[in-house]
N, CA and C atoms as an extended XYZ file, in Angstrom:
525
Properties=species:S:1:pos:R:3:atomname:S:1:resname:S:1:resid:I:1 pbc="F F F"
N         4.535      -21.747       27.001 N   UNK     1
C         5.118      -21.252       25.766 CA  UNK     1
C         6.609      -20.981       26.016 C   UNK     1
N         7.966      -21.224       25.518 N   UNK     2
C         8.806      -20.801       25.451 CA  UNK     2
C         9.447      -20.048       24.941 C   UNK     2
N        10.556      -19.401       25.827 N   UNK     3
C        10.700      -17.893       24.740 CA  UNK     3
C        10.879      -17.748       23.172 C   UNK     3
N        11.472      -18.798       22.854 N   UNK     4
C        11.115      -18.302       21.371 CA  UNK     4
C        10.266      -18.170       21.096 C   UNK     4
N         8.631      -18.802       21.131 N   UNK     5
C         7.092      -18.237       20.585 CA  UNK     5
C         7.050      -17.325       21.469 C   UNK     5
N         7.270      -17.004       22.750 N   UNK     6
C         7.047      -15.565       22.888 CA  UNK     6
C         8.042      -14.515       22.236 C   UNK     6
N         9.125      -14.866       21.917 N   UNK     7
C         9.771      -13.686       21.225 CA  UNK     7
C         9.285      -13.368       19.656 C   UNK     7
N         8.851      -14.412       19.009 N   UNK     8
C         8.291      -14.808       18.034 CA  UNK     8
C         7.015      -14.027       17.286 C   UNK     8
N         5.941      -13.876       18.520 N   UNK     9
C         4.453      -13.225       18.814 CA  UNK     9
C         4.852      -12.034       19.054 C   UNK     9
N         5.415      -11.788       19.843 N   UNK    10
C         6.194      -10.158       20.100 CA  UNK    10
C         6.463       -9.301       18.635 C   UNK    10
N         7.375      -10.212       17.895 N   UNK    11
C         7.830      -10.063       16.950 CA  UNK    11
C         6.701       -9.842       15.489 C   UNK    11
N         6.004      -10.811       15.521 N   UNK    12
C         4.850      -10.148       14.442 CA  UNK    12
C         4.185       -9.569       14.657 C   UNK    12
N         3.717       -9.324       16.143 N   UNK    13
C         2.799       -7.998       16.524 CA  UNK    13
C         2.905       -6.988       16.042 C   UNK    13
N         4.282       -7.022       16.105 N   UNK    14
C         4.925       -5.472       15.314 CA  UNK    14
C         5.073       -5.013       13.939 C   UNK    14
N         4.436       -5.884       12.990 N   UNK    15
C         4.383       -5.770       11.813 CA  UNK    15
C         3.390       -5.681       11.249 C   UNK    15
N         2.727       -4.539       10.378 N   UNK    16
C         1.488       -4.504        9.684 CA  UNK    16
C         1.835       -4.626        8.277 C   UNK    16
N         0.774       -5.305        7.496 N   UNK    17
C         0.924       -5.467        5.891 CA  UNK    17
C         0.389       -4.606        5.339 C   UNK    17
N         1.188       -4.059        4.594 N   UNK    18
C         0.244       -3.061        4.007 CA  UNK    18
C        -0.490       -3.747        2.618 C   UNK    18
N         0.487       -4.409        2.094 N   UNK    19
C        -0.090       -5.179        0.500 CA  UNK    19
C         1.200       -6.774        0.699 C   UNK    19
N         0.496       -7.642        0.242 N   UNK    20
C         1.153       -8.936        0.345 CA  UNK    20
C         0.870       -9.564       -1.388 C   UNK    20
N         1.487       -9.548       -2.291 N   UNK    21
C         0.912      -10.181       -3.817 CA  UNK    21
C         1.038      -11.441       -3.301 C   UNK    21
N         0.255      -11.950       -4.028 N   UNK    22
C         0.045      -13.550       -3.892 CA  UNK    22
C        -0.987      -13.547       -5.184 C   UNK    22
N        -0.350      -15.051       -5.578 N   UNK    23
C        -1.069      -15.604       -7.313 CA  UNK    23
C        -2.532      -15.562       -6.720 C   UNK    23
N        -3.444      -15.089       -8.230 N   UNK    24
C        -4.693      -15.422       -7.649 CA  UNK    24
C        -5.909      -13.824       -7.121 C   UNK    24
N        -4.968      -12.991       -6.742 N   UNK    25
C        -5.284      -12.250       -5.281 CA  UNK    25
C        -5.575      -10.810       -6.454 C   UNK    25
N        -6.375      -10.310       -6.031 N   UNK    26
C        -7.119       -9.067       -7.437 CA  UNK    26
C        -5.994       -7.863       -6.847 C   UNK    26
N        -5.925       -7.057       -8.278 N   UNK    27
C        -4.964       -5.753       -7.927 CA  UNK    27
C        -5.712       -4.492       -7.777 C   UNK    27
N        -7.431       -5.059       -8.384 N   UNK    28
C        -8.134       -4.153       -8.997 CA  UNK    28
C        -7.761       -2.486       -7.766 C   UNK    28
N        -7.425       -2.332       -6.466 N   UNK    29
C        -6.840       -1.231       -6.072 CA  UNK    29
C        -5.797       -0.589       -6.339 C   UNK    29
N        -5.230       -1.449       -7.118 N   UNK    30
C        -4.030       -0.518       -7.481 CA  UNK    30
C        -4.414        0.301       -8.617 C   UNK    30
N        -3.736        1.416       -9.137 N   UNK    31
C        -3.874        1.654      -10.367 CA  UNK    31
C        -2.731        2.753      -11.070 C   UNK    31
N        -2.473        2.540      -12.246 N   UNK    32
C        -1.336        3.507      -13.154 CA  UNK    32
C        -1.412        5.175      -13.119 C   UNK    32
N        -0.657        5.774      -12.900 N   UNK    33
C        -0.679        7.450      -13.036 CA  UNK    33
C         0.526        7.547      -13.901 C   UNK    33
N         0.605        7.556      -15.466 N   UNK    34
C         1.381        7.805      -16.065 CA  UNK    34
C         1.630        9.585      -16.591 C   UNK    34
N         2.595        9.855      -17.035 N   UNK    35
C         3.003       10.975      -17.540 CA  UNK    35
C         1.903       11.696      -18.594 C   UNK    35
N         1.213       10.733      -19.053 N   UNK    36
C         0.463       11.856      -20.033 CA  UNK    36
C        -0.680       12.508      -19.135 C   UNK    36
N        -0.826       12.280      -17.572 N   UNK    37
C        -1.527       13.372      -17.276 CA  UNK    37
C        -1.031       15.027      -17.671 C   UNK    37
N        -0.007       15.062      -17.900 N   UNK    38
C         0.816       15.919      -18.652 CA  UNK    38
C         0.790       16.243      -19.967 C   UNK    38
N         0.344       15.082      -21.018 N   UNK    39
C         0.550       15.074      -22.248 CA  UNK    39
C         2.097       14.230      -22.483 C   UNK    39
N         2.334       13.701      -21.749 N   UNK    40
C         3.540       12.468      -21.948 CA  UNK    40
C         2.992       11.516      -22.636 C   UNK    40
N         3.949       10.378      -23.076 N   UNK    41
C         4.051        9.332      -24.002 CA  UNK    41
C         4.469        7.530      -22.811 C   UNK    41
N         4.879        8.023      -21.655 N   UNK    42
C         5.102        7.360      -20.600 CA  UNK    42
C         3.930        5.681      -20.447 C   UNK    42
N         4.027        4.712      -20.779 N   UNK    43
C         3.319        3.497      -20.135 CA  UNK    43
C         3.599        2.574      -19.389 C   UNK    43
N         2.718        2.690      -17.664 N   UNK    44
C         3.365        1.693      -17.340 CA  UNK    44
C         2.160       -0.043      -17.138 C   UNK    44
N         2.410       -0.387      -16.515 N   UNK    45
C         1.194       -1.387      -16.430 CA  UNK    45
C         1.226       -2.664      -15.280 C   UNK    45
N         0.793       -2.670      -14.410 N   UNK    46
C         0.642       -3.929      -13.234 CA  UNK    46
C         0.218       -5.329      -13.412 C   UNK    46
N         0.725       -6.329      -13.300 N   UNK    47
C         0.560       -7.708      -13.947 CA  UNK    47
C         0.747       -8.493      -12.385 C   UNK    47
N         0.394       -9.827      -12.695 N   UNK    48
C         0.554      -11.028      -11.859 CA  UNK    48
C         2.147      -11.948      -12.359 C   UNK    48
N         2.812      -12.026      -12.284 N   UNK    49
C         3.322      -13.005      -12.877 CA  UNK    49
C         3.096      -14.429      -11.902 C   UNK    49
N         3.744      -15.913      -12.658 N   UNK    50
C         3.693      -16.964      -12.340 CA  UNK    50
C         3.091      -17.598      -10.672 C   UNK    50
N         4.388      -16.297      -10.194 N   UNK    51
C         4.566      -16.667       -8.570 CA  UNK    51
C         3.830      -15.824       -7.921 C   UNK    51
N         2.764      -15.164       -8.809 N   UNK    52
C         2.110      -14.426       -7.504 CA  UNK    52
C         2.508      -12.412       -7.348 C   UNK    52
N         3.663      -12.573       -7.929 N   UNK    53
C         4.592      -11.231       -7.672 CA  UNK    53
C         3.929       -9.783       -8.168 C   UNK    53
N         3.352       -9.128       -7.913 N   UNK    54
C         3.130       -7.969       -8.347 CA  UNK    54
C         4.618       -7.464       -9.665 C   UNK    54
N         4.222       -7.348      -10.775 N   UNK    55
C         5.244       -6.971      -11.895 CA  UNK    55
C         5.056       -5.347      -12.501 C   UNK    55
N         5.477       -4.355      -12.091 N   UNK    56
C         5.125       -3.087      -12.521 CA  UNK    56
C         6.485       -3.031      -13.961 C   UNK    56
N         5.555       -2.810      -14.668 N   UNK    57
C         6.892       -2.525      -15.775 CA  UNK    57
C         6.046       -1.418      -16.620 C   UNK    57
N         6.596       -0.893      -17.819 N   UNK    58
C         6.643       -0.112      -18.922 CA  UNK    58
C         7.808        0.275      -19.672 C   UNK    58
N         7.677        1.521      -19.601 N   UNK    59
C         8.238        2.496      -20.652 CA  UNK    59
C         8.050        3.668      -20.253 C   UNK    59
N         8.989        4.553      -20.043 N   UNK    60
C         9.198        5.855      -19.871 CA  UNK    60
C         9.770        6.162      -21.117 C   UNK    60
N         8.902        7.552      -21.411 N   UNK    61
C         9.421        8.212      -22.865 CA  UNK    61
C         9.484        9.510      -22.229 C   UNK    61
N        10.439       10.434      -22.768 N   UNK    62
C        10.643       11.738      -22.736 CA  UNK    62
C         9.807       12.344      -23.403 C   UNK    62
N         8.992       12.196      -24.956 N   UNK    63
C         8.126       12.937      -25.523 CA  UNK    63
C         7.414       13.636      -24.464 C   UNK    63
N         7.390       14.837      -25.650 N   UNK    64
C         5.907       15.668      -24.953 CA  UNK    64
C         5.997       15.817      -23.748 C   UNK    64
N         7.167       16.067      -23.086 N   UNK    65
C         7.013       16.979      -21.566 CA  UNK    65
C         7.426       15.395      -21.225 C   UNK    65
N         7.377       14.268      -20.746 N   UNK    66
C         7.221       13.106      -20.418 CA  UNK    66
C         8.358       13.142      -19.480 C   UNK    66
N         7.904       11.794      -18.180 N   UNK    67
C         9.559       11.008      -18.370 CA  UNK    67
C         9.173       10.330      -16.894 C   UNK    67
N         7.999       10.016      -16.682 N   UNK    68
C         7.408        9.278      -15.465 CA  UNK    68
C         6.235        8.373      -15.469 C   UNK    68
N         6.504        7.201      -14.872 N   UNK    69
C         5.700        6.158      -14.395 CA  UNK    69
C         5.117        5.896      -13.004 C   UNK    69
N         3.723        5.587      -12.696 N   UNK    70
C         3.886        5.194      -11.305 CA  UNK    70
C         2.856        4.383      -10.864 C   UNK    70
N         2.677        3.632       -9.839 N   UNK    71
C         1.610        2.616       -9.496 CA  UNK    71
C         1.329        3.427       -7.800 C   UNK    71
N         0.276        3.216       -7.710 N   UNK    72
C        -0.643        3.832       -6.335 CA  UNK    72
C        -1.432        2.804       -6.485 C   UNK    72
N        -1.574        3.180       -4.282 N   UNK    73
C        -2.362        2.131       -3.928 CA  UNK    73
C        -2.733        2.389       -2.965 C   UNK    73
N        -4.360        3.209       -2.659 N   UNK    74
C        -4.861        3.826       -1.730 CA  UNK    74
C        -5.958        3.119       -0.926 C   UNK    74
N        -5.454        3.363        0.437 N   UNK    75
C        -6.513        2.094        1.720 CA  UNK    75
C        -6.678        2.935        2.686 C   UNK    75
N        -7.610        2.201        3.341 N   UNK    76
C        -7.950        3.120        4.504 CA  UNK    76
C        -7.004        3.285        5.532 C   UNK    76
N        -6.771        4.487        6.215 N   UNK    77
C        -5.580        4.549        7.136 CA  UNK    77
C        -5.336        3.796        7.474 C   UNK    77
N        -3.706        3.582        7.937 N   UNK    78
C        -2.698        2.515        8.467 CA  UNK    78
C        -1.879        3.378        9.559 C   UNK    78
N        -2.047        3.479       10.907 N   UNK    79
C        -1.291        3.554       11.583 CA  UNK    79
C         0.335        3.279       11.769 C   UNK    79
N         1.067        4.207       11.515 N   UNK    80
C         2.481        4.146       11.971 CA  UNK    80
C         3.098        4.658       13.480 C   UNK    80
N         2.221        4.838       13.861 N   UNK    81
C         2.573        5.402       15.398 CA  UNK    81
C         3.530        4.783       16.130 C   UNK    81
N         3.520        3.239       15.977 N   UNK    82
C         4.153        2.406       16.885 CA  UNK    82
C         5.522        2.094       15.809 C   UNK    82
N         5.441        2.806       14.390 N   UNK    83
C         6.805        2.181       13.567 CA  UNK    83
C         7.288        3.145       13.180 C   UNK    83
N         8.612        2.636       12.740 N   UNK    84
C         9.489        3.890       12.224 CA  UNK    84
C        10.113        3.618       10.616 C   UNK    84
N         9.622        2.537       10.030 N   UNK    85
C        10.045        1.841        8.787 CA  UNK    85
C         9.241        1.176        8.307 C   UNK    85
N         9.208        1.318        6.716 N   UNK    86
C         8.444        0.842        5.965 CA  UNK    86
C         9.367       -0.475        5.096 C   UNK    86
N         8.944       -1.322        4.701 N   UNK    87
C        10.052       -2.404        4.441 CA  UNK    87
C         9.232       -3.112        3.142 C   UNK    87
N        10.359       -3.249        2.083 N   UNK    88
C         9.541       -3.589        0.946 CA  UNK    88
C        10.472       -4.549        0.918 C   UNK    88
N        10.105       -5.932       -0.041 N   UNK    89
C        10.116       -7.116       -0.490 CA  UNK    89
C        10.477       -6.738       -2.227 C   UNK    89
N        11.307       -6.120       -2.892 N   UNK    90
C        10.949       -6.309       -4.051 CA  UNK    90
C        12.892       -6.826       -5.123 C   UNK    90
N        12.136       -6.697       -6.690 N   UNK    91
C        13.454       -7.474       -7.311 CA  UNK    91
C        13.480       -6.407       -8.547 C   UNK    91
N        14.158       -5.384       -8.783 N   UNK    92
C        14.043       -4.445       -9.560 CA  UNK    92
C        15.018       -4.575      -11.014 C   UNK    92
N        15.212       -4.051      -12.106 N   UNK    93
C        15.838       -4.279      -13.080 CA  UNK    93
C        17.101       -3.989      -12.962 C   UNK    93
N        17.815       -3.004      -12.012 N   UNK    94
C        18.911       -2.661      -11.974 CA  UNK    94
C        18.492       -1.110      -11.698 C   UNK    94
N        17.806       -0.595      -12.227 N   UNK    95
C        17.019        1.158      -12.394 CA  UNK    95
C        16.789        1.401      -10.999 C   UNK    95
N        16.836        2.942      -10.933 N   UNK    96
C        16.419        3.579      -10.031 CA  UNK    96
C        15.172        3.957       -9.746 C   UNK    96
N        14.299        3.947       -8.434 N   UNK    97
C        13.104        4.012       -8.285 CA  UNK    97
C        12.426        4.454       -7.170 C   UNK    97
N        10.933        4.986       -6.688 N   UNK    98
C        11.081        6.162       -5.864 CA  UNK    98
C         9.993        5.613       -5.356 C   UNK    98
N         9.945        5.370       -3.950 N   UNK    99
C         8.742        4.784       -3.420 CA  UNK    99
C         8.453        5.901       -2.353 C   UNK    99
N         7.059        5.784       -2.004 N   UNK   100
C         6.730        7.421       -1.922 CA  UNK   100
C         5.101        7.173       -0.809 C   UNK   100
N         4.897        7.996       -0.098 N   UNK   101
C         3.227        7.506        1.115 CA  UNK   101
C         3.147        9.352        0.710 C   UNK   101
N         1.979        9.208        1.406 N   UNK   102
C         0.880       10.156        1.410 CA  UNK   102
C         0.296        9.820        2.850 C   UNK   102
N         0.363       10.443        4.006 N   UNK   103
C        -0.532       10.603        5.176 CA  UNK   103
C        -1.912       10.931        5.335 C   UNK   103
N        -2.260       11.600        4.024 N   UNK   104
C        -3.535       11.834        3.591 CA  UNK   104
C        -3.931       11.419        1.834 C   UNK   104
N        -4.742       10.922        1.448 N   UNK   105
C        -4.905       11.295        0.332 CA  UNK   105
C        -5.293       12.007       -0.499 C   UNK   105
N        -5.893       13.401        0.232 N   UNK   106
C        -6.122       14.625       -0.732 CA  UNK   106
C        -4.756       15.342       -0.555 C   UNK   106
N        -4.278       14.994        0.010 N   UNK   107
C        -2.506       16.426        0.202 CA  UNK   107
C        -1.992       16.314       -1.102 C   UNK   107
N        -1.251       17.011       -1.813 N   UNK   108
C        -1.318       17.353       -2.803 CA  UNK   108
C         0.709       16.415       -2.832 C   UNK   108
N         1.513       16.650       -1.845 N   UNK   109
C         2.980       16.583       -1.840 CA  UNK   109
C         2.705       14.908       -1.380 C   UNK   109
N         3.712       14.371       -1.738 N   UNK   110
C         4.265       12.777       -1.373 CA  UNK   110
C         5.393       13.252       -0.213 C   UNK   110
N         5.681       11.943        0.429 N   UNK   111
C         7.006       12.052        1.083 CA  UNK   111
C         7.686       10.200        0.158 C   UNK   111
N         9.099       11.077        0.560 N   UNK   112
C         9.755       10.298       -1.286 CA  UNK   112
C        11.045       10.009       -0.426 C   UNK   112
N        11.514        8.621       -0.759 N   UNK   113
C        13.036        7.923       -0.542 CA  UNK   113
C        13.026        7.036       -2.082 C   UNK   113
N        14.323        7.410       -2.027 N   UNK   114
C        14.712        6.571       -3.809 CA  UNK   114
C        15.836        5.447       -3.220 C   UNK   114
N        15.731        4.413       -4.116 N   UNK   115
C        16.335        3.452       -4.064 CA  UNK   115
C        16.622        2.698       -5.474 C   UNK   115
N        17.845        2.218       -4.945 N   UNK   116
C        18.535        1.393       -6.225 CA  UNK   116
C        17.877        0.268       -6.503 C   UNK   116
N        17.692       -0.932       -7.317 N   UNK   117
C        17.544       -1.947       -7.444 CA  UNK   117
C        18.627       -2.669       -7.814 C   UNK   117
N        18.829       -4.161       -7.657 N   UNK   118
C        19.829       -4.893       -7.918 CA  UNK   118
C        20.137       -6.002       -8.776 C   UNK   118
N        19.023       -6.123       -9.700 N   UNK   119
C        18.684       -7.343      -10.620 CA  UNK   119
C        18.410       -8.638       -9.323 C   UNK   119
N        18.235       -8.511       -8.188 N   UNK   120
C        18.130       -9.552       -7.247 CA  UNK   120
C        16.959       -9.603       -6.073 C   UNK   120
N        16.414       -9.886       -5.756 N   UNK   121
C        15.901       -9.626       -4.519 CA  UNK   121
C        15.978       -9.002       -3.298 C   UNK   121
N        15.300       -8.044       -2.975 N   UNK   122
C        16.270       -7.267       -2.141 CA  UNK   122
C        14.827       -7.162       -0.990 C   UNK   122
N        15.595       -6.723       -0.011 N   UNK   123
C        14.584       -6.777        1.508 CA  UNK   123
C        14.953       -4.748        1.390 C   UNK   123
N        14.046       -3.603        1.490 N   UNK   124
C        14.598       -2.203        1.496 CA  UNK   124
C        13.712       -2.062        2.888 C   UNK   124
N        14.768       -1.328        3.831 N   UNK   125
C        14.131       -0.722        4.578 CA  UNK   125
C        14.440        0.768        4.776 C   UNK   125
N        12.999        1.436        5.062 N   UNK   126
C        12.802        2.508        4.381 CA  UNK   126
C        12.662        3.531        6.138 C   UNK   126
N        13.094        4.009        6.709 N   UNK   127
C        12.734        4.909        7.827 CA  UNK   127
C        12.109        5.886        7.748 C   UNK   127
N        10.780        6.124        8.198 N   UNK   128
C         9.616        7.178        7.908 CA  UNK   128
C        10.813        8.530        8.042 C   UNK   128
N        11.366        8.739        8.728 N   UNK   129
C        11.975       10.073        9.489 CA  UNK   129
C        13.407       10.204        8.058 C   UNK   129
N        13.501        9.364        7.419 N   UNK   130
C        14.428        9.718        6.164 CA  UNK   130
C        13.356        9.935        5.000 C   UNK   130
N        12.384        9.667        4.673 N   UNK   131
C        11.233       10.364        3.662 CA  UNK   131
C        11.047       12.238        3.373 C   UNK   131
N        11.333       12.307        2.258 N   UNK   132
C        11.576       13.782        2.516 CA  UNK   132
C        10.243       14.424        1.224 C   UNK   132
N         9.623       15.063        1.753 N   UNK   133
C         8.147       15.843        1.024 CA  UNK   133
C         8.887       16.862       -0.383 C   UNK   133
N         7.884       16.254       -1.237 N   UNK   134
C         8.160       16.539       -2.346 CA  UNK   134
C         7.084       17.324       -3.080 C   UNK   134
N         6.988       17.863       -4.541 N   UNK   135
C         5.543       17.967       -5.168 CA  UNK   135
C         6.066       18.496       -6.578 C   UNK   135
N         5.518       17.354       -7.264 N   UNK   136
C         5.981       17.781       -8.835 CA  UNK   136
C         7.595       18.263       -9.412 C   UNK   136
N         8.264       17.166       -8.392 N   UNK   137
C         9.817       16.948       -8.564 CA  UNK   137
C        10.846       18.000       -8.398 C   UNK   137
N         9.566       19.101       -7.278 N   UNK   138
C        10.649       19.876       -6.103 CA  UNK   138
C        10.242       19.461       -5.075 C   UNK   138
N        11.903       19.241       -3.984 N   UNK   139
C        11.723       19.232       -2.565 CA  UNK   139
C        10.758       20.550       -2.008 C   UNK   139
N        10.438       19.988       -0.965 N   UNK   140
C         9.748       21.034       -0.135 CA  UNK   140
C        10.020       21.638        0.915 C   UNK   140
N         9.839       22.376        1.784 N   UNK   141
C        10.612       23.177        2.871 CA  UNK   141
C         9.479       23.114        4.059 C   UNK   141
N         9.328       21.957        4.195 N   UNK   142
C         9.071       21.205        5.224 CA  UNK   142
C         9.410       20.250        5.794 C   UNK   142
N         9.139       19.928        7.256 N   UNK   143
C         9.452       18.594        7.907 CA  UNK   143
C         9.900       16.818        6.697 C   UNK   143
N        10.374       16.513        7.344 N   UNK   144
C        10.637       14.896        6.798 CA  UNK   144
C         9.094       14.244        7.133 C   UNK   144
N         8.681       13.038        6.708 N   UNK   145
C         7.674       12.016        7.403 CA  UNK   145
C         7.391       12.324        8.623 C   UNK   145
N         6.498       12.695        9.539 N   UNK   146
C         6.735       12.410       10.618 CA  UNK   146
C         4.895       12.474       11.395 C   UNK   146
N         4.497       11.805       10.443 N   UNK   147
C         2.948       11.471       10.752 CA  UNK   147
C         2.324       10.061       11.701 C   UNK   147
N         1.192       10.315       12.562 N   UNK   148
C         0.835        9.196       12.333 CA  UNK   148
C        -0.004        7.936       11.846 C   UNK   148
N        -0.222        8.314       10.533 N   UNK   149
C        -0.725        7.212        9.704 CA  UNK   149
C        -0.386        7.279        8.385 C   UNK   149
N        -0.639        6.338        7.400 N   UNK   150
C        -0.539        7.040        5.703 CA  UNK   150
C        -1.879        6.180        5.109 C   UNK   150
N        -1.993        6.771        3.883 N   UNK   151
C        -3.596        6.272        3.491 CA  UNK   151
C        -3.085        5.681        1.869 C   UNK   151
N        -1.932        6.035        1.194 N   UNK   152
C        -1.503        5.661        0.161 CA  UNK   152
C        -0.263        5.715       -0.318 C   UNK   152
N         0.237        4.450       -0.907 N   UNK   153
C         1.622        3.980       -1.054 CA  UNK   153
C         1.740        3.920       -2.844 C   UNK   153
N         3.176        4.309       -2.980 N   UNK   154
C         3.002        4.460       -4.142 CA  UNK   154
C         4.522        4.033       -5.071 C   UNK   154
N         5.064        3.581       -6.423 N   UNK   155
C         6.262        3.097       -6.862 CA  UNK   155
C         6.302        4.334       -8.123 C   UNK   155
N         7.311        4.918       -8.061 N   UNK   156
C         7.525        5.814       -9.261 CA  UNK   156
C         8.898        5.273      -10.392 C   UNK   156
N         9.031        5.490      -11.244 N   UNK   157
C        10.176        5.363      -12.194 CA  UNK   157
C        10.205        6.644      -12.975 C   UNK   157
N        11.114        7.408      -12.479 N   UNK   158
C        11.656        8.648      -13.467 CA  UNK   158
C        13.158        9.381      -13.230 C   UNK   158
N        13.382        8.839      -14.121 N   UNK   159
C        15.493        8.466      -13.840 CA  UNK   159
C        15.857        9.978      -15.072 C   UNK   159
N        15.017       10.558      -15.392 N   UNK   160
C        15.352       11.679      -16.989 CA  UNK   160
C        15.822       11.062      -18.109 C   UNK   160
N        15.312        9.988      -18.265 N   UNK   161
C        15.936        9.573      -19.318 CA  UNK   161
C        14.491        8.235      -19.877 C   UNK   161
N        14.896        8.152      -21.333 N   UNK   162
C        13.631        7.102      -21.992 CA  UNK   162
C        14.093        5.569      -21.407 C   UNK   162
N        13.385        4.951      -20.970 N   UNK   163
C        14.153        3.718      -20.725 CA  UNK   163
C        13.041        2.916      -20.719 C   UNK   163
N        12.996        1.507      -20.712 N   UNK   164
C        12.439        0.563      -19.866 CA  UNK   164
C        12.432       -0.088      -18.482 C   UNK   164
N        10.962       -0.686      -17.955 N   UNK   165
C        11.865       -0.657      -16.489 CA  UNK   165
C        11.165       -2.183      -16.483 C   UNK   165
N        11.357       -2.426      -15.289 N   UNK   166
C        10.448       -3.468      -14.462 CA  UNK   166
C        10.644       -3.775      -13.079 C   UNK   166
N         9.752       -3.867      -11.918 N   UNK   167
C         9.926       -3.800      -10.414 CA  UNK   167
C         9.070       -4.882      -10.239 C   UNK   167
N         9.537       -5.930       -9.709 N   UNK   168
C         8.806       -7.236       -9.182 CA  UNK   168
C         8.502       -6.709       -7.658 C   UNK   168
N         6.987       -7.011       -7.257 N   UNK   169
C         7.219       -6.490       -5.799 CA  UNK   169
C         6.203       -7.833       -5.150 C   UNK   169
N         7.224       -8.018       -3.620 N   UNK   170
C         6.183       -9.268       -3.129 CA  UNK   170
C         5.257       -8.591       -1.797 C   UNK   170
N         6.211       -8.310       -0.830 N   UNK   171
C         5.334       -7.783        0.174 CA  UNK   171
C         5.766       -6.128        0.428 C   UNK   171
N         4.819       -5.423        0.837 N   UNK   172
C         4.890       -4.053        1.859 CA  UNK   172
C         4.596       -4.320        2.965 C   UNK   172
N         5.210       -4.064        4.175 N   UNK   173
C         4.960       -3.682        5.492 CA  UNK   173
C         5.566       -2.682        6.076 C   UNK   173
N         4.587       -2.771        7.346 N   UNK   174
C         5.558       -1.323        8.301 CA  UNK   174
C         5.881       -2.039        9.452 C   UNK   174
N         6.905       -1.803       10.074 N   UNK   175
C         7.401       -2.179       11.296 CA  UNK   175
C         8.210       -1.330       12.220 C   UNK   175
């Protein structure tokens, strides 16, 4: 073997998927947590498009307490021990948006990094140790990320304001 397939093998060893969209491929795990658990007016909704792409879009409304969208997607633990970054694949509207793990899935707080989108395709890499614990849109006064595993990944949209959104997403991994 020459070093490039061994640098190569080295190299994907180190990468776990957490979710890969591909045309075809069921979402039925994912699912919507919109604002009217609140009594909000908020819809968002998960689609396939053409290429396969996971498409999270809606509508955020301010009514009635409102002003949040989000998609979750809970699996059996995933080891991060050996990584320090989570790395998303996605193509966002331009909007701001909050991608967010859970180390457990009964804990009640997320750990939360926000990111821009660019109307383009963008590669985000996300460093567990910059994730900062949140709960019901106060910080918390605890540690950053610093677990080792997470059991559920999650995309939020809530900018305070009514808008429309849309987040094309292709792959999640950790590395």
């Amino acid at each position: 073997m020459n070093i490039f397939l061994t640098f190569l093998s080295i190299w994907l060893m180190t990468i776990t998927s957490v979710y890969d969209f591909q045309k075809g491929k069921s979402t039925n795990n994912w699912r919507i947590v919109d604002d009217g658990v609140m009594g909000g007016l908020s819809k968002g909704k998960l689609t396939l498009d053409d290429e396969g792409h996971g498409v999270f879009s809606g509508i955020v409304s301010l009514e009635n307490n409102g002003g949040f969208s989000s998609l979750r997607y809970r699996f059996n633990d995933i080891s991060v021990e050996n990584a320090n970054k989570v790395v998303l694949q996605v193509k966002g509207d331009g909007k701001n948006f909050q991608f967010r793990v859970k180390d457990k899935i009964n804990q009640y707080h997320s750990y939360i990094y926000e990111f821009e989108t660019s109307g383009k395709w963008q590669t985000i890499e996300i460093p567990f140790k910059n994730m900062y614990p949140s709960f019901r849109g106060r910080k918390l006064s605890i540690p950053n990320f610093n677990h080792s595993q997470i059991e559920e990944i999650a995309f939020l949209i809530g900018n305070k304001k009514a808008e429309s959104f849309e987040l094309k997403i292709d792959k999640i991994y950790i590395k």
